[in-house]
ZAVEX-37709 format. One record per residue: residue number from 1; x, y, z of N, C-alpha, C, O in turn. Coordinates in pm, 1 decimal. Layout:
<node nr="NUM" n_x="X" n_y="Y" n_z="Z" ca_x="X" ca_y="Y" ca_z="Z" c_x="X" c_y="Y" c_z="Z" o_x="X" o_y="Y" o_z="Z"/>
...
//
This chain:
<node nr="1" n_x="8403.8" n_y="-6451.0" n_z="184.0" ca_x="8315.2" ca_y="-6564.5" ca_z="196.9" c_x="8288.9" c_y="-6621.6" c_z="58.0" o_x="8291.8" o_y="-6551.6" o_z="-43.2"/>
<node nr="2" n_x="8264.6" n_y="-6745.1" n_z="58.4" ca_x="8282.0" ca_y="-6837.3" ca_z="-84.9" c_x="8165.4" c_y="-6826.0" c_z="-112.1" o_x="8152.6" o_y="-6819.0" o_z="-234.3"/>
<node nr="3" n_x="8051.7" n_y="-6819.3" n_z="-48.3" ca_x="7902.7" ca_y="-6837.8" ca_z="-80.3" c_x="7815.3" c_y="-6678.3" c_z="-126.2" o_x="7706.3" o_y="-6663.2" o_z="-181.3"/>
<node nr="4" n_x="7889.0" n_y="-6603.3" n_z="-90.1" ca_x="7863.9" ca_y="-6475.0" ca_z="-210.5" c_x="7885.1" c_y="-6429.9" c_z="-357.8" o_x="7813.0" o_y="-6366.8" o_z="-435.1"/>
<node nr="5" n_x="8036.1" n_y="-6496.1" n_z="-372.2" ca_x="8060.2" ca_y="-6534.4" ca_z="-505.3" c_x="7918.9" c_y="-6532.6" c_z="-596.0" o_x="7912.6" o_y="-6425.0" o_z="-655.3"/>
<node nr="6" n_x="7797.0" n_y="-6623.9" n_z="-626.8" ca_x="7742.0" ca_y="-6639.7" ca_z="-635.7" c_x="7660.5" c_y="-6529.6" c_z="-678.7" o_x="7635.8" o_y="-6513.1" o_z="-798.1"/>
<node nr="7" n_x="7621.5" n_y="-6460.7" n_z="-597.8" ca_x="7512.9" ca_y="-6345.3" ca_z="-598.7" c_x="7577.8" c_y="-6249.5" c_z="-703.4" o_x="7506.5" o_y="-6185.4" o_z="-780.6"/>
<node nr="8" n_x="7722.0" n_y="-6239.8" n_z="-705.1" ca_x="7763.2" ca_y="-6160.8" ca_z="-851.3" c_x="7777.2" c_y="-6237.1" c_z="-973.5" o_x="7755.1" o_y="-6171.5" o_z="-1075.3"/>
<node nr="9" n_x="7809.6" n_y="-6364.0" n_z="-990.4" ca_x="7827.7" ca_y="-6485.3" ca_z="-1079.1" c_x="7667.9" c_y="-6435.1" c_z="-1132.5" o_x="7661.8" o_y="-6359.6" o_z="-1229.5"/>
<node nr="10" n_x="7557.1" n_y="-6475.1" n_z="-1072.8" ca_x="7433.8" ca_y="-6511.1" ca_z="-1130.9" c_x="7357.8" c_y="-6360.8" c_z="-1185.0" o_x="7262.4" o_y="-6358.9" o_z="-1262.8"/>
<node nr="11" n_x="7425.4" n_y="-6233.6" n_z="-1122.9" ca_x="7358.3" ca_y="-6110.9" ca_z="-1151.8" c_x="7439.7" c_y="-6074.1" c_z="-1304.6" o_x="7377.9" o_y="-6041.3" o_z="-1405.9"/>
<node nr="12" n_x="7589.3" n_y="-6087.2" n_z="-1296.4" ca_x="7685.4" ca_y="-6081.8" ca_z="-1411.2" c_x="7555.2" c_y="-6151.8" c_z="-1493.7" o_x="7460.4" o_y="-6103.3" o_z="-1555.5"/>
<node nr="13" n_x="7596.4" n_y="-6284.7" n_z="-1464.9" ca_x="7528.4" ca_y="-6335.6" ca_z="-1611.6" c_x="7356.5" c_y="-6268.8" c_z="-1649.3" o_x="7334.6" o_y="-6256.4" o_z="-1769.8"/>
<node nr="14" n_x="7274.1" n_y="-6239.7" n_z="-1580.9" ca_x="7141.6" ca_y="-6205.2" ca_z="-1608.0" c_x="7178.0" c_y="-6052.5" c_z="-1653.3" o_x="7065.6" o_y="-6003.8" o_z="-1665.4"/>
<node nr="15" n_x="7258.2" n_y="-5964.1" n_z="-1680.5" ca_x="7326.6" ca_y="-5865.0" ca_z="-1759.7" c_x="7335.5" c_y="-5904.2" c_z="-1843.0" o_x="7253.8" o_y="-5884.7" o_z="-1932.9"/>
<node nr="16" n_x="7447.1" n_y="-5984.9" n_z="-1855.8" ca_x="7514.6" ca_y="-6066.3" ca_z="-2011.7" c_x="7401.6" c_y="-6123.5" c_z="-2100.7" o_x="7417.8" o_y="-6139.4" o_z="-2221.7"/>
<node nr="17" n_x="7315.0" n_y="-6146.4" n_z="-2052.3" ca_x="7195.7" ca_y="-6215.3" ca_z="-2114.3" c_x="7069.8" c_y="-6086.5" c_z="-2105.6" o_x="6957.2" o_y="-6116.2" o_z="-2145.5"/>
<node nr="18" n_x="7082.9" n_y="-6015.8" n_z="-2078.7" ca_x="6965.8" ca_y="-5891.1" ca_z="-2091.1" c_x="7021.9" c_y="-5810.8" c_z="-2178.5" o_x="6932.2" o_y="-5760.3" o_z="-2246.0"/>
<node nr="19" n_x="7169.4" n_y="-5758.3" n_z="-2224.7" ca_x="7210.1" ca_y="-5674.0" ca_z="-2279.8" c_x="7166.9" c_y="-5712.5" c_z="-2407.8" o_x="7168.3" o_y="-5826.4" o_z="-2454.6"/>
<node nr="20" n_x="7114.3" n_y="-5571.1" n_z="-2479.7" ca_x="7031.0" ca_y="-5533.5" ca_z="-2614.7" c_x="7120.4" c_y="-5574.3" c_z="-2712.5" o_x="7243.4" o_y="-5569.7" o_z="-2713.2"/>
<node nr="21" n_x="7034.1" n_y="-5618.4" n_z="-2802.4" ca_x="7096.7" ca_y="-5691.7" ca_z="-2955.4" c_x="7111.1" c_y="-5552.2" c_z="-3011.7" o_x="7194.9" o_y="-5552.7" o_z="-3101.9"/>
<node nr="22" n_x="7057.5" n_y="-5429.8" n_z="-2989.5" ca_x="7103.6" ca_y="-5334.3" ca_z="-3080.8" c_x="7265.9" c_y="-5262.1" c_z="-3040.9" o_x="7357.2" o_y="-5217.9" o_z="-3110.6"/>
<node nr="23" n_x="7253.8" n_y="-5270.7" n_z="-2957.0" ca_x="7404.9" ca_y="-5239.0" ca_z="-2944.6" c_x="7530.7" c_y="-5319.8" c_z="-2996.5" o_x="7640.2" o_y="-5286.7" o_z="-3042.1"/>
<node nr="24" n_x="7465.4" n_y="-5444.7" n_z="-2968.9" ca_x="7564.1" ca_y="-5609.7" ca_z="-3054.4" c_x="7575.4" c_y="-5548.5" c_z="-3193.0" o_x="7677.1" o_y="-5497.9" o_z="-3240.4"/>
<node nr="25" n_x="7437.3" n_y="-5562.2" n_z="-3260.9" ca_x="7455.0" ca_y="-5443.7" ca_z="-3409.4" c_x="7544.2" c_y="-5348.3" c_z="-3398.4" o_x="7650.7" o_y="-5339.1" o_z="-3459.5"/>
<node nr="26" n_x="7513.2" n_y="-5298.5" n_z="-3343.3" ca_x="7589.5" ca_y="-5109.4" ca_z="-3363.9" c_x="7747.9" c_y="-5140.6" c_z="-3330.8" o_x="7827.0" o_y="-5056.7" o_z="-3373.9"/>
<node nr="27" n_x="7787.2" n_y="-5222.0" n_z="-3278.5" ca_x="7946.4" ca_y="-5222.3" ca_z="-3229.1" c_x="7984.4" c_y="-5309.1" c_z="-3356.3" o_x="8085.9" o_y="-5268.4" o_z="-3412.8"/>
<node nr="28" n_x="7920.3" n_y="-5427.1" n_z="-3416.6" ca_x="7944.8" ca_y="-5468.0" ca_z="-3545.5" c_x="7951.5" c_y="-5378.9" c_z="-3656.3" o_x="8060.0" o_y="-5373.4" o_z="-3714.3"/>
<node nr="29" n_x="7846.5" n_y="-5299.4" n_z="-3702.9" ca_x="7834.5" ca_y="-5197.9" ca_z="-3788.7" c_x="7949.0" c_y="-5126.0" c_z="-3770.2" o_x="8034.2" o_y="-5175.8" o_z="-3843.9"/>
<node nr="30" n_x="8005.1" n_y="-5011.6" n_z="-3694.0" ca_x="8116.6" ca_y="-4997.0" ca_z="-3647.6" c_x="8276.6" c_y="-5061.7" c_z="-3647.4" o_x="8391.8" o_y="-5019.3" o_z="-3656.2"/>
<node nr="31" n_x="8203.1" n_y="-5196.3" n_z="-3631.1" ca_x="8374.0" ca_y="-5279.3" ca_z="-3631.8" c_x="8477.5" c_y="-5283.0" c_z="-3521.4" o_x="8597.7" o_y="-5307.9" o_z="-3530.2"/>
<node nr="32" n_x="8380.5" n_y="-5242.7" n_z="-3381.3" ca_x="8419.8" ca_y="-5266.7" ca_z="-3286.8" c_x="8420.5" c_y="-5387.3" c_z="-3236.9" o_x="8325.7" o_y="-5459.2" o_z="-3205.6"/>
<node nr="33" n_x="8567.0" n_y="-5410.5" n_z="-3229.6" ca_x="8602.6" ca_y="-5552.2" ca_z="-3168.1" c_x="8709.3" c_y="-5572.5" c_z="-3051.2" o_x="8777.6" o_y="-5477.9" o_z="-3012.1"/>
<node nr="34" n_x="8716.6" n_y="-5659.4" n_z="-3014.8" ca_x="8839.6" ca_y="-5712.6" ca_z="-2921.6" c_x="8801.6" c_y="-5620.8" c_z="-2753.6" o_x="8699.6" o_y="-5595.7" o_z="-2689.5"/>
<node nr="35" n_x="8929.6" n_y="-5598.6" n_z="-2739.9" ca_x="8907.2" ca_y="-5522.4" ca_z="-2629.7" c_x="8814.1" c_y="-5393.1" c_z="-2584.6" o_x="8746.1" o_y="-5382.1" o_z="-2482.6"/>
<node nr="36" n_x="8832.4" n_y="-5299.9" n_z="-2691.5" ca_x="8783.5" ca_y="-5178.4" ca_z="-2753.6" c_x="8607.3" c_y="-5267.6" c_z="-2696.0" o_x="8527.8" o_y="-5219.7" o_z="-2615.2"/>
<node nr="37" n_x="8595.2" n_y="-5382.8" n_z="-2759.8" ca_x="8454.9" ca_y="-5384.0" ca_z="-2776.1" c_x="8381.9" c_y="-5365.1" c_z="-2611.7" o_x="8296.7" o_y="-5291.7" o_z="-2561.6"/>
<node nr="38" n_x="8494.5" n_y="-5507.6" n_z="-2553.0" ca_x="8466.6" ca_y="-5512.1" ca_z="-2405.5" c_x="8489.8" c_y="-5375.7" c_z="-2325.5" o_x="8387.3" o_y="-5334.2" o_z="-2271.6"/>
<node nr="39" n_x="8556.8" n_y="-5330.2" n_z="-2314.8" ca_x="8610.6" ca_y="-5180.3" ca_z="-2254.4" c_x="8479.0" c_y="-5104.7" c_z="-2299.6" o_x="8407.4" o_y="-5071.9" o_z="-2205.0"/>
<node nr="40" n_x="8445.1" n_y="-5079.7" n_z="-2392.4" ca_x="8307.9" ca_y="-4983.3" ca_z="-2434.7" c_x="8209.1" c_y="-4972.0" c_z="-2481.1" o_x="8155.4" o_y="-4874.3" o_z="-2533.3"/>
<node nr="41" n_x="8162.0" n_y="-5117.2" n_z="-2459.0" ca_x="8001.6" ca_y="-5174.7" ca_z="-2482.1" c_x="8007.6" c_y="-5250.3" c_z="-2393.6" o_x="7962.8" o_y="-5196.5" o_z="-2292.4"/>
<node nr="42" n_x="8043.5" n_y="-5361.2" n_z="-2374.1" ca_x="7996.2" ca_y="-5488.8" ca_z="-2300.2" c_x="8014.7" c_y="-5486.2" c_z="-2135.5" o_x="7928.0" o_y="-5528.3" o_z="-2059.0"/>
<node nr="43" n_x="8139.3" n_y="-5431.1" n_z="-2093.6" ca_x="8176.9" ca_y="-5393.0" ca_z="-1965.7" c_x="8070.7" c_y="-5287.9" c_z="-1930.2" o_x="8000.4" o_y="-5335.2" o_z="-1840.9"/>
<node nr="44" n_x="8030.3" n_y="-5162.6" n_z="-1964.7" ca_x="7923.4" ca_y="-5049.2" ca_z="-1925.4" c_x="7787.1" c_y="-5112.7" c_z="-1932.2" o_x="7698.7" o_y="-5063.5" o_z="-1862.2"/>
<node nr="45" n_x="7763.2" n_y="-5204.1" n_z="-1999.5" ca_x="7624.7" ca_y="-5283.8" ca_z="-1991.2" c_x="7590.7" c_y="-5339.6" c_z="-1863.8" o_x="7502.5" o_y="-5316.5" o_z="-1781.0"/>
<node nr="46" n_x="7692.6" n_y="-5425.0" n_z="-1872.9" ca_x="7677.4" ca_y="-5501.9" ca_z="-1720.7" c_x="7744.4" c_y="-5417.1" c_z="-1599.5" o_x="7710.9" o_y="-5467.8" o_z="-1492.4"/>
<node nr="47" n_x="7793.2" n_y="-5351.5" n_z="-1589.6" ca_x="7848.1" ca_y="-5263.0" ca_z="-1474.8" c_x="7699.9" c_y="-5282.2" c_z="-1380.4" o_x="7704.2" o_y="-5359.4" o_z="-1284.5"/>
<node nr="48" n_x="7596.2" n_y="-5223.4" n_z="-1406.0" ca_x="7465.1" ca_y="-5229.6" ca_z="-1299.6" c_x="7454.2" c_y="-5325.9" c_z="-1238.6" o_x="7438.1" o_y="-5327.9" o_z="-1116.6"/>
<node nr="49" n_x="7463.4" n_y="-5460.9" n_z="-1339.0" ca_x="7419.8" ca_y="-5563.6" ca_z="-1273.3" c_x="7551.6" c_y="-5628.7" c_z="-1191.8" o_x="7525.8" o_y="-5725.5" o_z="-1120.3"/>
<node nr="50" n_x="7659.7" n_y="-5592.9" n_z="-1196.1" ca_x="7767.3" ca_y="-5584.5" ca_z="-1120.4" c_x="7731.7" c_y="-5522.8" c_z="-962.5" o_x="7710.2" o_y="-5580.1" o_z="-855.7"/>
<node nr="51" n_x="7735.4" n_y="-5411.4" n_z="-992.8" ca_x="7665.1" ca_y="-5347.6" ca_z="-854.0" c_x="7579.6" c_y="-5442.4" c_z="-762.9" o_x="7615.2" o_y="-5490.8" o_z="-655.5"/>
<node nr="52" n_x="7459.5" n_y="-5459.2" n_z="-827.4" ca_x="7327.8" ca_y="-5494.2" ca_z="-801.2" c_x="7390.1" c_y="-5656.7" c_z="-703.4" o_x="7342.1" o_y="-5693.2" o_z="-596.1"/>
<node nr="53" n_x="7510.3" n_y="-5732.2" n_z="-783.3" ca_x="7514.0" ca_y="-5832.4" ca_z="-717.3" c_x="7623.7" c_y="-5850.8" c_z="-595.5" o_x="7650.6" o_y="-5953.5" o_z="-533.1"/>
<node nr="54" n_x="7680.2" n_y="-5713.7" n_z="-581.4" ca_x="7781.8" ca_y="-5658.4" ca_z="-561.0" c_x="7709.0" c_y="-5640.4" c_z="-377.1" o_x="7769.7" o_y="-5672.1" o_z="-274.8"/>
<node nr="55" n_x="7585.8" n_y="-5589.4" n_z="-383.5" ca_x="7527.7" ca_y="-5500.0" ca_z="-272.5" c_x="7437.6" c_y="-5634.5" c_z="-233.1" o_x="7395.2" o_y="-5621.4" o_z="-118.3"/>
<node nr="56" n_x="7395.2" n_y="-5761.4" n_z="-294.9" ca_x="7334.5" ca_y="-5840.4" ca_z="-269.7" c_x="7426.2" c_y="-5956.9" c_z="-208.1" o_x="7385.9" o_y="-6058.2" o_z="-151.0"/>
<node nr="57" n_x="7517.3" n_y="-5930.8" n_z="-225.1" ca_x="7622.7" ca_y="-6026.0" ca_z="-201.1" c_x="7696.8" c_y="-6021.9" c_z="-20.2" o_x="7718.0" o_y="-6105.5" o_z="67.6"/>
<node nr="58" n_x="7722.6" n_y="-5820.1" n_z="-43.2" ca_x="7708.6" ca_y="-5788.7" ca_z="113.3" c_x="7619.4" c_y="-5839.5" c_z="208.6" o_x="7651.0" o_y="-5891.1" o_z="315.8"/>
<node nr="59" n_x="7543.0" n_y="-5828.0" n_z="178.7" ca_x="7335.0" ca_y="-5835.7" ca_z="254.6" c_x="7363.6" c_y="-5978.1" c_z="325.2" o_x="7359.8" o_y="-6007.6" o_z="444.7"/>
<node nr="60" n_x="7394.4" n_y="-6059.2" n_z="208.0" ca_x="7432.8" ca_y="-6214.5" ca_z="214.5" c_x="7543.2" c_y="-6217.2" c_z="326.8" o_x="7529.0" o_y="-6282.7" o_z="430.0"/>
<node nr="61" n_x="7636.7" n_y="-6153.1" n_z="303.4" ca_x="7755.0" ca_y="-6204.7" ca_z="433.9" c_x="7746.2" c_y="-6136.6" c_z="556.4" o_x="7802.0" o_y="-6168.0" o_z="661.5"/>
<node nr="62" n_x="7675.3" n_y="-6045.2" n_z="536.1" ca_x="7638.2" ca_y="-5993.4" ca_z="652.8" c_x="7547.3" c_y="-6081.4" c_z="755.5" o_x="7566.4" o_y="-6094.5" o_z="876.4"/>
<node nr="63" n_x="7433.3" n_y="-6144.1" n_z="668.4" ca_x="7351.0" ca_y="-6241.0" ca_z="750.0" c_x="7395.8" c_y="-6388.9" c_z="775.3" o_x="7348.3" o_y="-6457.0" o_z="866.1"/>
<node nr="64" n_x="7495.8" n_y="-6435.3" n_z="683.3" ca_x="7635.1" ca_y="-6540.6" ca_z="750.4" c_x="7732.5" c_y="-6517.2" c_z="811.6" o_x="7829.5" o_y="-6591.2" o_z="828.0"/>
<node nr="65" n_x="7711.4" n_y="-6386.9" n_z="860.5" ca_x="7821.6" ca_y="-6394.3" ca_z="946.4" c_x="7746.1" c_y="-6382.5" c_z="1101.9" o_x="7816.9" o_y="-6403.5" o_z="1200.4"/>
<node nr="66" n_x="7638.8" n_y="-6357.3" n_z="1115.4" ca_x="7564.9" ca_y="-6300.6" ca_z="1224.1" c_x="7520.9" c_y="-6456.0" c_z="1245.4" o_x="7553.6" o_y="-6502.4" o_z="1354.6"/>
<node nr="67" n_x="7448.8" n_y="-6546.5" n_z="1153.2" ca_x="7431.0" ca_y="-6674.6" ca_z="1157.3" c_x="7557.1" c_y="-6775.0" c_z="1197.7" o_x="7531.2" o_y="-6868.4" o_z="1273.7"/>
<node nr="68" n_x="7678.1" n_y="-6760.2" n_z="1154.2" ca_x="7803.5" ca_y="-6840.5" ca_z="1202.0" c_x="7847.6" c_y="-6816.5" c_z="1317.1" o_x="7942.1" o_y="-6881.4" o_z="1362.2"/>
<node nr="69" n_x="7796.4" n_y="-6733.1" n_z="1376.1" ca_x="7851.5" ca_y="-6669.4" ca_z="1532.5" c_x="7798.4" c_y="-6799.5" c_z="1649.6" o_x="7837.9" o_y="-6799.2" o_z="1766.2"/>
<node nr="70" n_x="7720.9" n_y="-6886.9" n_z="1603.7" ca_x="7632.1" ca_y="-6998.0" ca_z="1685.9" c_x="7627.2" c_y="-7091.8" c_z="1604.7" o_x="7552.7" o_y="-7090.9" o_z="1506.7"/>
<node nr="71" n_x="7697.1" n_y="-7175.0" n_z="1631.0" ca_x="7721.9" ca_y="-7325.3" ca_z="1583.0" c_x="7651.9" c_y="-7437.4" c_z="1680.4" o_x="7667.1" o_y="-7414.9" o_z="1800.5"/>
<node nr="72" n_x="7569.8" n_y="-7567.2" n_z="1642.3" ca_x="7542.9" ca_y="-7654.9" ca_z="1719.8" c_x="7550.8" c_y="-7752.9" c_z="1652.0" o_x="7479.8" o_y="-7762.6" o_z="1551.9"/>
<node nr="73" n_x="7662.5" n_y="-7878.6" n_z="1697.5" ca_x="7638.4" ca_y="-8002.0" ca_z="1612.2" c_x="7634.1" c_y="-8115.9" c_z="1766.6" o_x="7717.0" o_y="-8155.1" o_z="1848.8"/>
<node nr="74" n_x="7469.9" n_y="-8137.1" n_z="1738.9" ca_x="7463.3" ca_y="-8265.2" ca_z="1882.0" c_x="7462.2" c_y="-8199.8" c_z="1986.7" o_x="7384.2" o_y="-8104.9" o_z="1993.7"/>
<node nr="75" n_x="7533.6" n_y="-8226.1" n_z="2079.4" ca_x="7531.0" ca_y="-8145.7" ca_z="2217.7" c_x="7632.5" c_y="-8028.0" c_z="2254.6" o_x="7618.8" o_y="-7930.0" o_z="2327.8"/>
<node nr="76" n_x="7743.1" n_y="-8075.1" n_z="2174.3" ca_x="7844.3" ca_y="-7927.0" ca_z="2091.7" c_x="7778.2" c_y="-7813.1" c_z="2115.3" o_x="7674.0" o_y="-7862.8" o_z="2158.1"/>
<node nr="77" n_x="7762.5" n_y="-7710.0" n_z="2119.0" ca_x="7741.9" ca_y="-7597.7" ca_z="2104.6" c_x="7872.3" c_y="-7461.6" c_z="2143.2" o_x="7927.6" o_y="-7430.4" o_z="2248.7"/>
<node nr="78" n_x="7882.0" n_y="-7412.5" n_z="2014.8" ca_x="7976.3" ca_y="-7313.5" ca_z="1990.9" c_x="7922.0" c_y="-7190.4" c_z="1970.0" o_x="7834.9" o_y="-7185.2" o_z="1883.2"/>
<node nr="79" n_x="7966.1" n_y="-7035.7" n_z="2057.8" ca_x="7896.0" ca_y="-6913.8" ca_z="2099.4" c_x="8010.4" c_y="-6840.3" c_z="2053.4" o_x="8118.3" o_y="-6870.8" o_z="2104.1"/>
<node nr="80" n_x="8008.1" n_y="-6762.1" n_z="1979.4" ca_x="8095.8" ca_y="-6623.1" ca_z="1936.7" c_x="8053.7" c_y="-6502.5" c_z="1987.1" o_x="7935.1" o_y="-6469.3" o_z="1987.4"/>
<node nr="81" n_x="8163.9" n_y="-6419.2" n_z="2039.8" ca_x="8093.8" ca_y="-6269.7" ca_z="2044.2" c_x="8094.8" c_y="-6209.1" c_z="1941.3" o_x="8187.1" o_y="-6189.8" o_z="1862.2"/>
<node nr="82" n_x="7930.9" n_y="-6158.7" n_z="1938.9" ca_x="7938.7" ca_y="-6075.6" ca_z="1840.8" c_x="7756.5" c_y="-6031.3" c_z="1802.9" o_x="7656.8" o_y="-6079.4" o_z="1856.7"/>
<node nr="83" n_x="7760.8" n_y="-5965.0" n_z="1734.5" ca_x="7570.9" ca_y="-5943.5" ca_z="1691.0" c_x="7496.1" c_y="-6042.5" c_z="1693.4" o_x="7382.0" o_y="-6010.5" o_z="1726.8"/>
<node nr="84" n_x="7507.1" n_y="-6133.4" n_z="1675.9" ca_x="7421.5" ca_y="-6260.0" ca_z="1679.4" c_x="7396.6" c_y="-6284.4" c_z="1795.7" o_x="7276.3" o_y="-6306.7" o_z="1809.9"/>
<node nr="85" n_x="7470.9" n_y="-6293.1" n_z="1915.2" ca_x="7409.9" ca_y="-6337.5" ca_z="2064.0" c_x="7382.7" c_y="-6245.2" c_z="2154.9" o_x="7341.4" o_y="-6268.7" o_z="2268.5"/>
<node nr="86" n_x="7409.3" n_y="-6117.7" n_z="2099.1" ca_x="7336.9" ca_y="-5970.1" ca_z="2143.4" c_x="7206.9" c_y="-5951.5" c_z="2093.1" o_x="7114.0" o_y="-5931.0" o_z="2171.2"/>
<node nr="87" n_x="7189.9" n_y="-5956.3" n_z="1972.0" ca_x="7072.2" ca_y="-5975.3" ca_z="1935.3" c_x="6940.2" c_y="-6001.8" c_z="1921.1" o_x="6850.7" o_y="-5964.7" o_z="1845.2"/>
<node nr="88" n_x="6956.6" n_y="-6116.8" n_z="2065.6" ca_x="6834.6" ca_y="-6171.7" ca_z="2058.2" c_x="6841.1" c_y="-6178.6" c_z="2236.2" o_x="6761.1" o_y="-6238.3" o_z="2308.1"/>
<node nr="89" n_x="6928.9" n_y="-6120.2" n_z="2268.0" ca_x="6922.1" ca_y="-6073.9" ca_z="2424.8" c_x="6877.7" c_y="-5940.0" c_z="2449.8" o_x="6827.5" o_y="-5899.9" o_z="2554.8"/>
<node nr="90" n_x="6905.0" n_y="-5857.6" n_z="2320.9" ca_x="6833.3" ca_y="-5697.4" ca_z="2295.6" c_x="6708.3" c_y="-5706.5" c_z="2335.0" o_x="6646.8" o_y="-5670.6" o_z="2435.4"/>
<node nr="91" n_x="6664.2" n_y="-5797.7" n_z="2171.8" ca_x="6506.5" ca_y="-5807.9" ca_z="2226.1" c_x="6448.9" c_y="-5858.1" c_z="2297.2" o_x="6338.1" o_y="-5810.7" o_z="2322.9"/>
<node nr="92" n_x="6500.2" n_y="-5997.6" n_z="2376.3" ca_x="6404.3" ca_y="-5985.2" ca_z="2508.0" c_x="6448.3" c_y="-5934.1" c_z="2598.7" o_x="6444.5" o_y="-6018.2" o_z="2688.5"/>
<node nr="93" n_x="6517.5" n_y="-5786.3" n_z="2658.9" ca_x="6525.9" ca_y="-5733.0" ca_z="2699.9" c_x="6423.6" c_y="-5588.4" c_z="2677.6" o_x="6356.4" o_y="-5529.0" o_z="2761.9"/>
<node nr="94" n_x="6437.1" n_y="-5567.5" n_z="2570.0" ca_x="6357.0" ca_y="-5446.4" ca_z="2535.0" c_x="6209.2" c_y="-5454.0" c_z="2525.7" o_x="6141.4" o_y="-5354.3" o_z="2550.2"/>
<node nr="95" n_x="6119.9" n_y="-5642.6" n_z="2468.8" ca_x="6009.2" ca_y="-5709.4" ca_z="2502.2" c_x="5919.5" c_y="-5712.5" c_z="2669.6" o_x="5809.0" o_y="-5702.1" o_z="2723.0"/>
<node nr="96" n_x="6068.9" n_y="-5735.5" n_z="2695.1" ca_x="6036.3" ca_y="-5826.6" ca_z="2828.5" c_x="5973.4" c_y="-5676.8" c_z="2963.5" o_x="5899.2" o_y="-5700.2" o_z="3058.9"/>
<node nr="97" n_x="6037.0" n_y="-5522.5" n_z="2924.5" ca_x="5981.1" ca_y="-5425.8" ca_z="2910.2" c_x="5885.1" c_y="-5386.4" c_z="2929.1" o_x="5863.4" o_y="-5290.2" o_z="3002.8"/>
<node nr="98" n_x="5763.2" n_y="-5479.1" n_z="2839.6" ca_x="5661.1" ca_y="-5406.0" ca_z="2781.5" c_x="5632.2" c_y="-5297.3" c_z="2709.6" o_x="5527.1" o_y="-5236.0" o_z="2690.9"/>
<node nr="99" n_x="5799.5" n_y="-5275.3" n_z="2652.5" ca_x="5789.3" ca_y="-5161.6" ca_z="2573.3" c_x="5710.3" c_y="-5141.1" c_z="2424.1" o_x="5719.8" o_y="-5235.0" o_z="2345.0"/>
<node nr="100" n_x="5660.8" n_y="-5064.8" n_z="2398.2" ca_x="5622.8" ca_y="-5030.0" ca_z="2296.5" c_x="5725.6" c_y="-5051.9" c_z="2099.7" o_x="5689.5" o_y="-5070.5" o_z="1983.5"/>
<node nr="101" n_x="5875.3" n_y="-5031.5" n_z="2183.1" ca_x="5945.2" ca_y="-5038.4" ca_z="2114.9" c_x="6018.3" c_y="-5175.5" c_z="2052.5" o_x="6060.5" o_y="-5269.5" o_z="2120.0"/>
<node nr="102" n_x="6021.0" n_y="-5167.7" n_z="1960.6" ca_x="6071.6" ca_y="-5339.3" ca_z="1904.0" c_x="6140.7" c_y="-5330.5" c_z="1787.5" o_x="6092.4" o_y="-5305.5" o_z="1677.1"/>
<node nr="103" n_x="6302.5" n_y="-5360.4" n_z="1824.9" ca_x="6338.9" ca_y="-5330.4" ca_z="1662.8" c_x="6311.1" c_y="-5393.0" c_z="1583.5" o_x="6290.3" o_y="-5322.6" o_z="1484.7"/>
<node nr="104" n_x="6286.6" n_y="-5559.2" n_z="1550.4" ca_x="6248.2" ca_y="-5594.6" ca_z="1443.7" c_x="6087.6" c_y="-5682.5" c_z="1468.6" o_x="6027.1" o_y="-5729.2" o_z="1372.0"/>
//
């Protein structure tokens, strides 16, 4: 999905922009450059925030894909199988009950 992209694009960069000026020092002092530098400062910095946008990005397509399952443009209406139109037949099934129980 094109619209997750994003969630690692914007976490990458808030890494790239949080990572400590003392380490920028210390790999200068050193004379670590080029690849060497990226491979073993700059890449391990941001690795977290890699993750972080990595697992936020899932979350994201997970809830566009459950959302794209039901399309309506005008009187159109387009139905996919799948979690999205189970979903909301669960719960008023499990509501409609009077059960105590409610998944969300």
């Amino acid at each position: 999905m094109l619209g997750t992209q994003w969630y690692i694009l914007f976490n990458v960069i808030a890494g790239a922009s949080a990572f400590p000026n003392d380490f920028r020092e210390a790999a200068a002092n050193f004379r670590i450059r080029g690849w060497l530098w990226w491979r073993k400062i700059m890449l391990p910095g941001i690795f977290p925030y890699y993750v972080t946008g990595a697992i936020t990005a899932s979350g994201g397509a997970w809830n566009a894909s459950i959302v794209s399952e039901f399309v309506s443009w005008g009187q159109d209406k387009v139905v996919a199988h799948g979690l999205g139109p189970i979903s909301p037949r669960t719960r008023r099934r499990v509501t409609s009950r009077k059960s105590r129980w409610v998944w969300w």
